[in-house]
DRENPAZA-971322 format. One line per 10 residues: number of its first residue (from 1); for each residue x, y, z of C-alpha. Coordinates in steps of 0.2 Angstrom, whole numbers, plus 2048, in hexadecimal, padded with zeros to 3 digits. Layout:
# residues N
NUM) X,Y,Z ~ ...
END
This chain:
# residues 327
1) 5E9,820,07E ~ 5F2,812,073 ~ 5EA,80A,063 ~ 5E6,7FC,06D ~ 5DC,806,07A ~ 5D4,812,06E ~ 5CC,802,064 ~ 5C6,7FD,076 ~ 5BF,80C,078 ~ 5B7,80C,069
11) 5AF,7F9,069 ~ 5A7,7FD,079 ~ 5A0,80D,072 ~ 59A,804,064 ~ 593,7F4,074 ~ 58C,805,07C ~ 583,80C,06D ~ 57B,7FC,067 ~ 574,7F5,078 ~ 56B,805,07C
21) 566,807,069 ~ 56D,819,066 ~ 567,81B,053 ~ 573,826,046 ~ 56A,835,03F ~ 56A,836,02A ~ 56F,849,026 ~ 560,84E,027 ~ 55A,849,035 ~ 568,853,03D
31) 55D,862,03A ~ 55B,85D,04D ~ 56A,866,055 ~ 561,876,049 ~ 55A,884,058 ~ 54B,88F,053 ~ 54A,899,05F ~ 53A,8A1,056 ~ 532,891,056 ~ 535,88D,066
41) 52F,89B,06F ~ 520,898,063 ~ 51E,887,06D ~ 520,88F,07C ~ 513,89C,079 ~ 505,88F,073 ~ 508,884,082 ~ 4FD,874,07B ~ 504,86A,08A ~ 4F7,875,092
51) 4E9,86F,08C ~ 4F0,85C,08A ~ 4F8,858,099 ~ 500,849,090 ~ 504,854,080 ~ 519,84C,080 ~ 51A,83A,07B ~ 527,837,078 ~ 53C,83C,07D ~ 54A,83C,071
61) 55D,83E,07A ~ 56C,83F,071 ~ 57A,833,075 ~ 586,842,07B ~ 57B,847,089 ~ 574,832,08C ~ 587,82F,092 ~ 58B,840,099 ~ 57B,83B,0A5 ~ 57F,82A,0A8
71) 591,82D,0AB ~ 58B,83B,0B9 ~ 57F,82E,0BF ~ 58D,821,0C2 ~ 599,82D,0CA ~ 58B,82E,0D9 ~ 58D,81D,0DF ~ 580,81C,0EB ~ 57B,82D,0EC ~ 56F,835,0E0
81) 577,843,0D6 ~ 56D,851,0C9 ~ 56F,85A,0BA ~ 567,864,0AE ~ 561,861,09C ~ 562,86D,08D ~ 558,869,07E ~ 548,871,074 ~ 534,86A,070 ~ 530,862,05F
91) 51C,861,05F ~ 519,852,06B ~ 52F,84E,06D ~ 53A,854,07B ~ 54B,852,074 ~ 559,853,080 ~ 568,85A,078 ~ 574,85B,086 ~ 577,859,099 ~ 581,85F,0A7
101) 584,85C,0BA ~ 580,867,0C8 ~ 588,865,0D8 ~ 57A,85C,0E2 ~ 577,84C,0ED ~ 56C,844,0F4 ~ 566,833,0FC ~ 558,828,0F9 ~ 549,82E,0F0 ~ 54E,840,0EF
111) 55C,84E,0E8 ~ 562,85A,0F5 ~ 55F,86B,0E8 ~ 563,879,0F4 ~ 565,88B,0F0 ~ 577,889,0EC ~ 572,87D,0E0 ~ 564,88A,0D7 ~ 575,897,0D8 ~ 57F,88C,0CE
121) 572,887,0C2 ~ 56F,89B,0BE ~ 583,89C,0BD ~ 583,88E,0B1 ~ 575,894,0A5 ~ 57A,8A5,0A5 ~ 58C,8A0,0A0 ~ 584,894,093 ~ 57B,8A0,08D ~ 589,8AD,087
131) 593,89F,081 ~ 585,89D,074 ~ 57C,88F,079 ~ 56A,892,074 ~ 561,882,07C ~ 55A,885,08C ~ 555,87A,099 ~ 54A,86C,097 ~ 548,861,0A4 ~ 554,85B,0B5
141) 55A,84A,0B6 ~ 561,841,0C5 ~ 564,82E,0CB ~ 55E,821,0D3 ~ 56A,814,0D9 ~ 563,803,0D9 ~ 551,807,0DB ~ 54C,809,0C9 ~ 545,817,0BE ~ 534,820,0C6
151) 531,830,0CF ~ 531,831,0E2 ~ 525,83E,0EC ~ 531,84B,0EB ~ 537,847,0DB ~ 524,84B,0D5 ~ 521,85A,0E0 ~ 531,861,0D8 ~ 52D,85B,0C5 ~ 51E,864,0C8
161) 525,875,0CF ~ 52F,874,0BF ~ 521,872,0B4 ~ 515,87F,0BA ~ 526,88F,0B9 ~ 530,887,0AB ~ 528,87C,09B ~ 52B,873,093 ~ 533,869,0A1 ~ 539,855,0A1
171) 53E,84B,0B1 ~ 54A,83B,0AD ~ 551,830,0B8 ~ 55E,824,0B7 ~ 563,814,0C0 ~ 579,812,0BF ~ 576,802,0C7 ~ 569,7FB,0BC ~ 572,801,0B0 ~ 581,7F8,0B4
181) 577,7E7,0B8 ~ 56D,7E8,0A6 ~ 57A,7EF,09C ~ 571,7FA,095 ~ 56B,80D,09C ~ 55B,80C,0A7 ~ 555,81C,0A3 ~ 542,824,0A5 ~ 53B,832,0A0 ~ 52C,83A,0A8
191) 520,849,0A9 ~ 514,84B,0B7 ~ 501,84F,0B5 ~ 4F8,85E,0BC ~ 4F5,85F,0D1 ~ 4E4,85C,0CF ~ 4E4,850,0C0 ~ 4DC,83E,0C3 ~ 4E8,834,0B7 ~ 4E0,822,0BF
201) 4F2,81A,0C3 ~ 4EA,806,0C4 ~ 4E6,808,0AF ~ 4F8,80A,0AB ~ 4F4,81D,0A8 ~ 504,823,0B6 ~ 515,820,0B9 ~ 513,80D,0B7 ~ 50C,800,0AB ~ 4FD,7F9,0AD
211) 501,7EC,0BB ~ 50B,7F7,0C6 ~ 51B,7ED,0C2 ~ 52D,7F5,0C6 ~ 539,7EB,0D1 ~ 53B,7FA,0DE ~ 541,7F4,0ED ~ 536,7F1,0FB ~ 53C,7FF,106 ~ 537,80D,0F6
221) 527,801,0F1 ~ 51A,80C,0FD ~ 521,81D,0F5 ~ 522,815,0E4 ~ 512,812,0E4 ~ 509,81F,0EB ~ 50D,82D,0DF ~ 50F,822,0CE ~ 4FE,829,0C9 ~ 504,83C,0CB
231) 50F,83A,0B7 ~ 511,830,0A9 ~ 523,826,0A0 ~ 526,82F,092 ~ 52C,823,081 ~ 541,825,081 ~ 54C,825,072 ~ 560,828,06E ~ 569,82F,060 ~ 578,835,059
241) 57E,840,04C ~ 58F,842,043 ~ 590,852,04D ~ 591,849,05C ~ 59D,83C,057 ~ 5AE,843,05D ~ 5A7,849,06D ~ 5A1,837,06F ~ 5B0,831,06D ~ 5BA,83D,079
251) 5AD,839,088 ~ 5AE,829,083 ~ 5C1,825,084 ~ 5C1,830,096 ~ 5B5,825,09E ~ 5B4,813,094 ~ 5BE,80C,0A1 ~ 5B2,80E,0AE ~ 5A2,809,0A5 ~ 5A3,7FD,098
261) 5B2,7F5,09C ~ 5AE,7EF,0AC ~ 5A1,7DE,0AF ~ 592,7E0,0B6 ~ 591,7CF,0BD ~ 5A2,7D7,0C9 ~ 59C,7E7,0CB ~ 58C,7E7,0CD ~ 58B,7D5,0D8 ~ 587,7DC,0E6
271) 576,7E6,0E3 ~ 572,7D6,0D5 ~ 573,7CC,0E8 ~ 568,7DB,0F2 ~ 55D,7D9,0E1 ~ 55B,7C3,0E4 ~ 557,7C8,0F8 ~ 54B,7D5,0F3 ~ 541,7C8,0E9 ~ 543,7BB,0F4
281) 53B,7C7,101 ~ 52E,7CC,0F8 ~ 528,7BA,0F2 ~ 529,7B6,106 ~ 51E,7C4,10A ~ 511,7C1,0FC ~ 510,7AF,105 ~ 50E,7B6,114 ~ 502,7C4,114 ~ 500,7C9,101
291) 507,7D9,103 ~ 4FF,7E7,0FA ~ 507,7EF,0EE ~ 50F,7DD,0E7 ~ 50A,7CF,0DF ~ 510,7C0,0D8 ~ 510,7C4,0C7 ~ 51A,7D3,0C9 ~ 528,7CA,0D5 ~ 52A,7BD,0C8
301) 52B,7CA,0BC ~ 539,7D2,0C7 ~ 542,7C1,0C9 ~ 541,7C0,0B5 ~ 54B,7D3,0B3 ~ 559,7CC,0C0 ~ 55A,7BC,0B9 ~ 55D,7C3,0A7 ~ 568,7D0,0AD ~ 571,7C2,0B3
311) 573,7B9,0A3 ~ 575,7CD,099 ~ 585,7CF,0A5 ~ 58D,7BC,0A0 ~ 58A,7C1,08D ~ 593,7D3,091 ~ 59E,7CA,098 ~ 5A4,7BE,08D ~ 5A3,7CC,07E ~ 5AD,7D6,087
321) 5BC,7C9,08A ~ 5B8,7C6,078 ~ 5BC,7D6,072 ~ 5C8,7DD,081 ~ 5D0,7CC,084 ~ 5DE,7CF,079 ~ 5E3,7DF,07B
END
């Protein structure tokens, strides 16, 4: 890589770090990478997300393993691809350490995880594990292209498999298209309640705020709805650390080209048009028949989020000619 393409590299890094808001740890603070195993296993062993089923609050992921999952969620395209999390508990904080892909696909509003799958994942943890790597696994993460951050049926029912045979566990999701329209990582983190715990979806207490709002499309609208009272958004952070830096920078200068670089409004211009249809649809059928499950508050809230989309991917844009233009 020339000087010229290293600073590119580097300048949207920096565009990269400061539109998803990835704070720098102080020294101190970069006691986080630190594993007690000790006091871990003491975590485990008191199990307070028993008695609380809504003991984690909040999620904290490093920027290493924010692009790691992003960059995997891209590569799908359409398809929905999976990994696994490594990380440890902090009282009432997941913090997610690292991530890495496992080889599965899938379509629509659920991941293909077969036995092979399972067989690789022991491979990989086993391998992990006599290489020294002391975090285990904390959650799975897979995407959803173009239909926004919440958990399908089978996404729950899996979410809460994992959670009864191996807590602490964290379910993200992550939308590449959304992320490439916004500029900025669509990213939720969830945890699931307790089969027969009543978490009264309609207050705001499940998977979506108070009014029900996401702009999920209308053919994922009747599953989205449906099981968004089964777990709850967990609050999502970013940092980095000093020790992350140079690995930042290598995964960055591999992949730059096809993230940052590239313009949303060209890239991502034809699901920003499916998005326009999908309102215009939704505003005819609230005329029509007042559809359950939308409102007019929430498709104009939609129309808002596409429209400033729009104008997030003209700013990118001229920033990056900005910055790129001359090189």
């Amino acid at each position: 890589m020339d000087t010229a393409d290293a600073a590119g590299a580097g300048s949207a890094l920096k565009l990269f770090e400061l539109e998803n808001g990835i704070a720098p740890l102080n020294q101190c603070d970069e006691e986080i990478y630190c594993f007690d195993e000790g006091f871990q296993r003491q975590q485990v062993d008191q199990a307070p997300w028993k008695g609380n089923v809504r003991h984690f609050r909040k999620v904290e992921v490093s920027s290493v393993a924010l692009v790691k999952m992003v960059m995997h969620a891209r590569s799908g395209g359409d398809i929905e691809v999976m990994g696994l999390m490594l990380g440890k508990i902090v009282g009432t904080t997941m913090v997610v350490l690292d991530a890495f892909a496992l080889p599965v696909e899938g379509s629509e509003t659920r991941v293909n995880a077969q036995s092979e799958s399972y067989e690789y994942m022991a491979q990989y943890l086993e391998q992990n594990q006599a290489s020294g790597q002391k975090e285990p696994v904390i959650g799975w993460y897979h995407s959803h292209p173009g239909y926004g951050c919440w958990l399908s049926g089978i996404d729950v029912a899996t979410q809460m498999l994992n959670q009864q045979f191996q807590e602490p566990f964290l379910a993200v999701v992550i939308d590449p298209k959304r992320t490439m329209s916004a500029g900025k990582v669509d990213l939720g983190a969830f945890r699931t309640f307790p089969e027969d715990y009543q978490a009264g979806g309609s207050s705001g207490e499940g998977g979506v705020d108070g009014d029900g709002f996401q702009g999920v499309p209308l053919n994922k609208i009747e599953d989205f709805g449906v099981h968004s009272d089964k777990y709850y958004p967990l609050e999502v952070s970013y940092f980095k650390s000093t020790l992350d830096q140079k690995l930042m920078e290598r995964l960055w200068r591999k992949h730059w080209v096809n993230t940052l670089s590239q313009s949303p409004l060209i890239t991502n211009s034809e699901f920003t048009t499916q998005k326009i249809n999908e309102v215009a649809e939704k505003i005819n059928m609230c005329a029509r028949e007042g559809r359950k499950g939308i409102s007019f508050s929430q498709v104009l809230r939609e129309s808002d989020a596409v429209a400033e989309e729009v104008a997030q991917g003209h700013a990118s844009h001229a920033l990056k000619k900005k910055l790129f233009g001359g090189m």
